[in-house]
DODO-888997 format. One record per atom (N, C-alpha, C): residue in one letter; z, y, x. Coordinates in steps of 0.05 Angstrom, whole numbers, plus 5000, padded with zeros to 4 digits. Each point is the difference from the previous one (the first is absolute). Layout:
<gubas>
AZYX/...
</gubas>
This chain:
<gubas>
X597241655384/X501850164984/X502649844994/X500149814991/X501849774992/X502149935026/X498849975027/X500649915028/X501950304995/X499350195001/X500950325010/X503049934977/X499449994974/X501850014985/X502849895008/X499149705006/X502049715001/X501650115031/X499150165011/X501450165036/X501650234984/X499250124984/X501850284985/X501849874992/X499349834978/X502649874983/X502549785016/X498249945029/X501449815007/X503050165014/X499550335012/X500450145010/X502650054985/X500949984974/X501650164988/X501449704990/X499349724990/X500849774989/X501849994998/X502249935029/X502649975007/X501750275001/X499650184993/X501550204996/X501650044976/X499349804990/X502350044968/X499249744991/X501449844987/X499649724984/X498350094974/X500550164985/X498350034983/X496150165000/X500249985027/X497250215012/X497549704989/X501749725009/X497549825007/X499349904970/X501850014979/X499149984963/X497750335003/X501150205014/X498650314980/X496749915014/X499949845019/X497549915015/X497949924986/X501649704988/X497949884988/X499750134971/X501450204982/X499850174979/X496250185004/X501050085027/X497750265010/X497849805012/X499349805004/X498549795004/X498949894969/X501849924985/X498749804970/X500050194977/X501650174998/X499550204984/X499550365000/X502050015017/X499050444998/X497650025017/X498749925020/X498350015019/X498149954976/X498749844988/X498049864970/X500550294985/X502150114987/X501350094980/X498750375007/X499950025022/X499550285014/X496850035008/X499049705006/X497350025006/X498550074969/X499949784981/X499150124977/X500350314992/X502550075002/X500250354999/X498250115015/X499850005029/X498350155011/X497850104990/X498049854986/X497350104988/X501050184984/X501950024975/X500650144985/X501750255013/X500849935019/X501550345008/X497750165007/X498349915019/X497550055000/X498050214991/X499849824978/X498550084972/X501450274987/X502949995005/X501250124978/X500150375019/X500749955024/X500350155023/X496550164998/X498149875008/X497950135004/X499150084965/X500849984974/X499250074979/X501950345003/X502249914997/X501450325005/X499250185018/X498749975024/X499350195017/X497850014994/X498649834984/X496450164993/X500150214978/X503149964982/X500850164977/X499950255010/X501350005017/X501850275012/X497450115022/X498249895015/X498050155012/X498950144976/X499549814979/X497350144987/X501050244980/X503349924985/X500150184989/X502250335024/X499949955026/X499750215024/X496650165003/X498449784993/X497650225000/X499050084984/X500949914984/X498750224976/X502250185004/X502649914992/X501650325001/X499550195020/X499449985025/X498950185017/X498050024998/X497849884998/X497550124996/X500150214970/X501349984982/X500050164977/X501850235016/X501849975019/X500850285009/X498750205017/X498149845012/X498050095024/X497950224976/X499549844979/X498350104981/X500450334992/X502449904996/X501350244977/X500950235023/X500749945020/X500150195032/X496950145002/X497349934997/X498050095009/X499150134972/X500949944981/X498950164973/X502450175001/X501950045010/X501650294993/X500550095022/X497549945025/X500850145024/X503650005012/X500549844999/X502849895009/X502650264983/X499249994974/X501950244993/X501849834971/X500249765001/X501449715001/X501849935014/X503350095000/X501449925018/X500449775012/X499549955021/X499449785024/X502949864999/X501850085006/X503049775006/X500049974976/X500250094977/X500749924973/X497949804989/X497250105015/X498349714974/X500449735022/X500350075027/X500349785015/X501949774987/X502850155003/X502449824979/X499349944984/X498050134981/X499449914966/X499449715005/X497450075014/X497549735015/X501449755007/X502750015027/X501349824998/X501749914980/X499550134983/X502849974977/X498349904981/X497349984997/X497849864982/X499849655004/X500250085036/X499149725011/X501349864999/X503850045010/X502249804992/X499749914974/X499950244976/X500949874978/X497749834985/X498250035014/X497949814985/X499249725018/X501550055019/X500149655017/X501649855005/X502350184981/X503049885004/X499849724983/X498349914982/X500849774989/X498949795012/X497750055016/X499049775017/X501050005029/X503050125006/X501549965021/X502149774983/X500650004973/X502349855001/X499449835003/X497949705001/X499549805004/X501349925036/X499150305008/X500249935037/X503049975003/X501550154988/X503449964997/X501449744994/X497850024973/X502049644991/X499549835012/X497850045021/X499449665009/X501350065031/X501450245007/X501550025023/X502649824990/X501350154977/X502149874991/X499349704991/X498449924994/X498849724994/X499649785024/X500050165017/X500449895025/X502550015022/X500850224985/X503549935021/X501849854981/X499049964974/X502649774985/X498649825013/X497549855001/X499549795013/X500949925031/X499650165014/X501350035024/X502550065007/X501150154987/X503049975009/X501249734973/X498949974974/X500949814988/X500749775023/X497249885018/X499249745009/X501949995028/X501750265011/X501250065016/X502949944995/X501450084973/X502349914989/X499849774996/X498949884990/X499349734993/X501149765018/X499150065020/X500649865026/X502649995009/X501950184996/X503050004999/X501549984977/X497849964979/X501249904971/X500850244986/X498950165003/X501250334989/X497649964971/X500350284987/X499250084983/X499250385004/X497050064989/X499250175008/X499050184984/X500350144990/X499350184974/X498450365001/X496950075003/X499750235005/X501250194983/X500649964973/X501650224980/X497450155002/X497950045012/X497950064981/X498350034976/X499450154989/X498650034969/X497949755005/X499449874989/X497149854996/X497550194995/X498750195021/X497150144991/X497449845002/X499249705008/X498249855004/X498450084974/X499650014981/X498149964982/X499650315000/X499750245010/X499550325004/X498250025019/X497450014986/X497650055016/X498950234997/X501050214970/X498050174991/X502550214992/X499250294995/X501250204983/X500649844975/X499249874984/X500749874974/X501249805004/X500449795018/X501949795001/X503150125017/X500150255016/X502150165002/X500750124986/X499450124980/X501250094974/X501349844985/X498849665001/X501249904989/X502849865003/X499049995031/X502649915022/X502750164990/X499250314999/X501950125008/X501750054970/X498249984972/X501349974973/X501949725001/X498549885016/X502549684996/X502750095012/X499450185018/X503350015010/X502150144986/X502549905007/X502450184987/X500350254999/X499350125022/X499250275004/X498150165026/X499450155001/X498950095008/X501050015036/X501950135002/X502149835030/X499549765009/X501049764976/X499749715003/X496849885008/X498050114988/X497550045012/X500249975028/X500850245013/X499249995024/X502449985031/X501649824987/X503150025015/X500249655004/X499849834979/X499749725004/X502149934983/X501950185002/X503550044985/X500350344989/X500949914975/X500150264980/X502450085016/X501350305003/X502150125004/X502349914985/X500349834978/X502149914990/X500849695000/X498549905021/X499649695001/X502249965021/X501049824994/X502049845017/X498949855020/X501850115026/X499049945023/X500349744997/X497749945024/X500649765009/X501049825020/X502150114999/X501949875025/X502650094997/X501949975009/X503150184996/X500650105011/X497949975023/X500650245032/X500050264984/X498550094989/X499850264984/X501850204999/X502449764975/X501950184988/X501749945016/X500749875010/X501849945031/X500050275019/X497149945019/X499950275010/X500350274990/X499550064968/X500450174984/X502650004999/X501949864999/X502750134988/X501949995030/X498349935020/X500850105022/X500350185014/X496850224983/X499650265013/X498849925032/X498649804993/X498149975030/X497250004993/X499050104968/X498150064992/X499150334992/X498950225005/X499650254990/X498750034970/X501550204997/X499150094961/X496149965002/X499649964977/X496649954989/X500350044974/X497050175001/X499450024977/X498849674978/X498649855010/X498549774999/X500449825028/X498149734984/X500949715030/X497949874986/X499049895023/X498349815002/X501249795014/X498749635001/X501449875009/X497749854999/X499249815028/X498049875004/X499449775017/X499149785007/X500349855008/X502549905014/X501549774977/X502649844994/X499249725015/X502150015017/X500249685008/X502449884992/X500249794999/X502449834985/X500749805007/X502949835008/X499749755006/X503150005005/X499349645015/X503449935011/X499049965028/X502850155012/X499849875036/X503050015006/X499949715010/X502649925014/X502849994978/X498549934973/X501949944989/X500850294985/X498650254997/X500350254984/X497750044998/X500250164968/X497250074987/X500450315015/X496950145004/X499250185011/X498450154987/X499350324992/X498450124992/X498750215022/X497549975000/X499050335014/X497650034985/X500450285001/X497950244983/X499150275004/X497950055010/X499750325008/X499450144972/X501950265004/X500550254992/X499950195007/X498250214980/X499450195008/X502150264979/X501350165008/X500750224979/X499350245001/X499150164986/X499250244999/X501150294983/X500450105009/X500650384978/X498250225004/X500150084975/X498650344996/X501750115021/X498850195010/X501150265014/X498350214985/X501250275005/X498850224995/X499950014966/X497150224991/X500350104981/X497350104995/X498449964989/X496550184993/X498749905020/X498550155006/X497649885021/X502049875033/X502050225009/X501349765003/X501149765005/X500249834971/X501049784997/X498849835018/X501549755006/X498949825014/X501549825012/X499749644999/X500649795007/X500849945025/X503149954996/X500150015031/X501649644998/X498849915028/X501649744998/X502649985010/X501649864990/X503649995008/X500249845014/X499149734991/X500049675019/X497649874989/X498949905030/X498849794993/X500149805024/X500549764992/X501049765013/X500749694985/X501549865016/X500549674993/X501950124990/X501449874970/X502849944997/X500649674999/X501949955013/X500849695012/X501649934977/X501649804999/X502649894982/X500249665012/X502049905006/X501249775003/X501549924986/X500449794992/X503449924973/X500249805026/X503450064998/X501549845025/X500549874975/X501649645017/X501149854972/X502750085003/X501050215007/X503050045003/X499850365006/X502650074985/X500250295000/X501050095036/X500750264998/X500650175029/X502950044990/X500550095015/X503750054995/X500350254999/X497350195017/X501450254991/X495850185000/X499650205002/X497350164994/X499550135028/X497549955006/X499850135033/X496950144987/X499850235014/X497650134998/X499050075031/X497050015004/X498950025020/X496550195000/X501150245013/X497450095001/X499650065027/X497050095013/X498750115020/X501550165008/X501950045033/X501250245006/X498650294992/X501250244997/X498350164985/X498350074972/X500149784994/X498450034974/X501750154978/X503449814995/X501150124981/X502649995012/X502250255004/X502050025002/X501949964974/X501849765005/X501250014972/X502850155009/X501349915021/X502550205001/X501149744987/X503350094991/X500849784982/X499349874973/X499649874994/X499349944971/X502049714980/X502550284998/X501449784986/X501849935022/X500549674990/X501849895026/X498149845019/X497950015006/X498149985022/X499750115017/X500949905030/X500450105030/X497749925011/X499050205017/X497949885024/X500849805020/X498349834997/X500149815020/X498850045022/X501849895021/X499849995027/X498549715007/X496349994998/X498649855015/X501149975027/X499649645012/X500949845024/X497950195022/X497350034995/X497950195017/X499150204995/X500850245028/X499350214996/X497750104999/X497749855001/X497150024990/X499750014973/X501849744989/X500449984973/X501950274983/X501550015009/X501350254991/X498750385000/X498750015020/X498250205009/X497549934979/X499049814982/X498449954988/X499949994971/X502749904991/X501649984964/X501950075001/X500050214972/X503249984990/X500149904985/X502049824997/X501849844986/X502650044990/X500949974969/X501750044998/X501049874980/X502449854997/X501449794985/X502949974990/X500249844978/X503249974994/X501449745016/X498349865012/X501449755014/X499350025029/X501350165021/X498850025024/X499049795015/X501449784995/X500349655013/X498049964984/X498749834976/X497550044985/X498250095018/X499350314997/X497350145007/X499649885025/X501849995022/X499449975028/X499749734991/X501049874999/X499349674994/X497150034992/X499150064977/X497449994993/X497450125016/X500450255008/X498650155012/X499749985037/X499949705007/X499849925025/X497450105016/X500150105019/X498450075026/X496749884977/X500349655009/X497349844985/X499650134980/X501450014978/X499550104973/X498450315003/X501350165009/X499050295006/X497049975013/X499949845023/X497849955012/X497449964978/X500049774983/X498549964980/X500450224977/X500750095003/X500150274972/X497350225019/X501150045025/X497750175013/X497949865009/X499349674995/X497749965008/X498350014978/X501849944974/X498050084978/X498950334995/X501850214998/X499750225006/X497650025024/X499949965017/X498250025019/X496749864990/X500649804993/X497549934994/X498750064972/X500750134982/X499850114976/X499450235009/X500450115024/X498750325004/X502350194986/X501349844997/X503050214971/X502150175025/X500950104984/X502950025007/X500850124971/X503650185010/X502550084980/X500849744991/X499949755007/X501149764996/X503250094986/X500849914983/X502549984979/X500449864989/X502549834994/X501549814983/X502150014989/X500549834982/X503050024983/X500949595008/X501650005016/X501249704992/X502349974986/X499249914968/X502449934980/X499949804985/X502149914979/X499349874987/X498649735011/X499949935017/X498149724999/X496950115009/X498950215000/X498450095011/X498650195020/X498249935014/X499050165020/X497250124995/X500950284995/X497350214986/X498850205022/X498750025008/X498250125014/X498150294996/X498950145010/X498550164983/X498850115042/X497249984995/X498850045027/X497750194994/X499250175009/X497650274997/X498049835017/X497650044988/X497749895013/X496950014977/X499050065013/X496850054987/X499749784995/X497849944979/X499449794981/X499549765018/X501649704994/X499749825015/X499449754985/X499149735011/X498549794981/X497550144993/X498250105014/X497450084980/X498149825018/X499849755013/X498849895001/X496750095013/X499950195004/X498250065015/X498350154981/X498450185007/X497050204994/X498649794975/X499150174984/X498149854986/X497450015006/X499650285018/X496949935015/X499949945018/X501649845011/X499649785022/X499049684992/X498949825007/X500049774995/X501749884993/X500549944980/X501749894984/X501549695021/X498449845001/X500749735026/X500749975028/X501950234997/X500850025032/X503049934997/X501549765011/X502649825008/X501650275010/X499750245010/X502150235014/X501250104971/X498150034985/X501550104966/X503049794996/X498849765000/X501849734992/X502450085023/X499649885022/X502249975016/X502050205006/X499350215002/X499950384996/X502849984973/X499149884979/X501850004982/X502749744995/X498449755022/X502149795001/X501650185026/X499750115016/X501650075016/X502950254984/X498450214993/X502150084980/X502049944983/X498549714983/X502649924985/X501349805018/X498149945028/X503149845015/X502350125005/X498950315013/X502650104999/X502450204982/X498749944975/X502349954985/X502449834994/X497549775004/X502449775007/X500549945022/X499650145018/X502550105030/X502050164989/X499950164979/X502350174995/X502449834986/X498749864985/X501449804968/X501249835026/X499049805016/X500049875010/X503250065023/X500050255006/X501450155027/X502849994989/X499750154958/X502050064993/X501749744988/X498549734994/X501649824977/X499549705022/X500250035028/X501249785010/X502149884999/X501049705005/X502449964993/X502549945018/X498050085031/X502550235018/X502050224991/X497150174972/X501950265000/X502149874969/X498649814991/X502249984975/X502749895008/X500249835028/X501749895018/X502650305008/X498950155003/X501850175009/X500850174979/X498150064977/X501150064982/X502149884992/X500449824981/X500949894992/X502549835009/X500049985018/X502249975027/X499949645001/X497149854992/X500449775010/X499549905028/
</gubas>
């Protein structure tokens, strides 16, 4: 097993300078750190599903019952729903243990993943570890601020965490919501600028009575870079198609150097020299390899101020793998060092000091 391992890991080593530190991490500590878990996911996994068999047979066997004593004159779709609606809510508290120790395990795993590039890693998850029973969830859920904040990680009035947010917000590269959630935050310096990313989710009521109902607006990465030096003028960039802005203001479309590139984003800016400067062939290239490998698209940005804000659509990412899978499998780890490498392919693409060279006209 060890021989098999040391050929996997050897496989990926030299692919990034920081891969051969995340090595010996998943060797002396998360590999130790995940095995002890195993027995307990275990435990905790096969306790909830004996919950939920046994309280599934009685609820159906009490419906089978009550079907042969009233000669089936007991409406059938209605007690069915009841039945499942017995069984969720009475096994719902011995599922939350299986949740937290999912989340208990992707801070560990994506923590031990940032780590390695010196980042910082934050689930913005509620703490539910000590919720084993209907009575220790009750109590859970009195501790919180509210009843939202319960089950969101972030109350609807909490300040984001990152500035991509109100950035993208006052850009109008974000859609109206009712409520936001915001969830696993990474943080750090690369190449000499601090960096934020954070997935977001936003949501609104639609409709009215029965009805009503939750529809999602965005959910995706929001990015942020702090350049150590401002832009000279504001360039915006979204997915061709996504959003027609027309004019906005004194911001002209820019004419991308490739017509792949251009057939692909619009762009549009107050410093035409700027945007094209910034927005090189490479640069674009890495904007769609992240896009690509995130499974995202509607890719959009605002470059101002000193910063480069992002906002990318994509299903939940960083989750580190299944919780009913074996917890000690190196594809979770590497799976997630590969992701945040290429973030810092993006940081990396935009704050070389080729491009500060031409900026800046040294």
């Amino acid at each position: 097993m060890q021989a098999a391992l040391d050929i996997y890991f050897d496989e990926i080593r030299d692919k990034r300078p920081e891969f051969d530190a995340a090595i010996t991490t998943w060797r002396e500590r998360l590999a130790p750190e995940l095995e002890r878990m195993e027995a307990e996911r275990k435990a905790i996994i096969s306790r909830a599903i004996k919950r939920t068999a046994t309280l599934a047979a009685i609820a159906f066997g009490a419906l089978i019952l009550i079907a042969i004593a009233t000669r089936g004159a007991f409406l059938f779709p209605f007690s069915i729903m009841l039945a499942v609606a017995a069984v969720t809510i009475g096994s719902a508290a011995v599922w939350v243990p299986v949740f937290a120790m999912k989340s208990q395990t992707k801070s560990l795993v994506v923590g031990a993943a940032c780590e390695a590039f010196g980042f910082r890693y934050e689930t913005l998850h509620p703490d539910m570890s000590g919720v084993s029973s209907w009575r220790t969830l009750g109590n859970w859920i009195r501790s919180r601020p509210s009843m939202r904040d319960a089950f969101t990680g972030f109350a609807d009035t909490a300040e984001p965490p990152t500035p991509a947010f109100d950035r993208l917000k006052g850009a109008s590269l974000l859609p109206s919501y009712d409520s936001r959630k915001f969830e696993d935050m990474i943080e750090g310096r690369r190449a000499d600028a601090d960096f934020t990313l954070v997935e977001c989710k936003l949501t609104e009521q639609q409709g009215s009575g029965k009805n009503r109902r939750t529809v999602t607006k965005f959910q995706g990465i929001l990015f942020n870079i702090d350049y150590p030096d401002r832009f000279l003028g504001r360039t915006l960039l979204a997915r061709d198609g996504w959003w027609s802005w027309g004019r906005t203001g004194d911001m002209d479309k820019v004419a991308l150097v490739s017509k792949e590139l251009e057939d692909a984003f619009t762009v549009y800016s107050t410093d035409q020299v700027e945007a094209r400067t910034l927005l090189t062939p490479d640069r674009m290239e890495r904007l769609i390899a992240l896009e690509r490998h995130f499974s995202g698209g509607k890719l959009r940005g605002v470059f101002e101020d000193g910063h480069v804000t992002l906002a990318l659509e994509a299903d939940d990412q960083f989750e580190a793998g299944s919780v009913f899978k074996p917890l000690v499998d190196p594809d979770r780890f590497i799976r997630t060092l590969t992701e945040i490498g290429l973030v810092c392919d993006l940081i990396d693409g935009f704050l070389t000091r080729d491009w500060y060279k031409d900026k800046l006209g040294y």
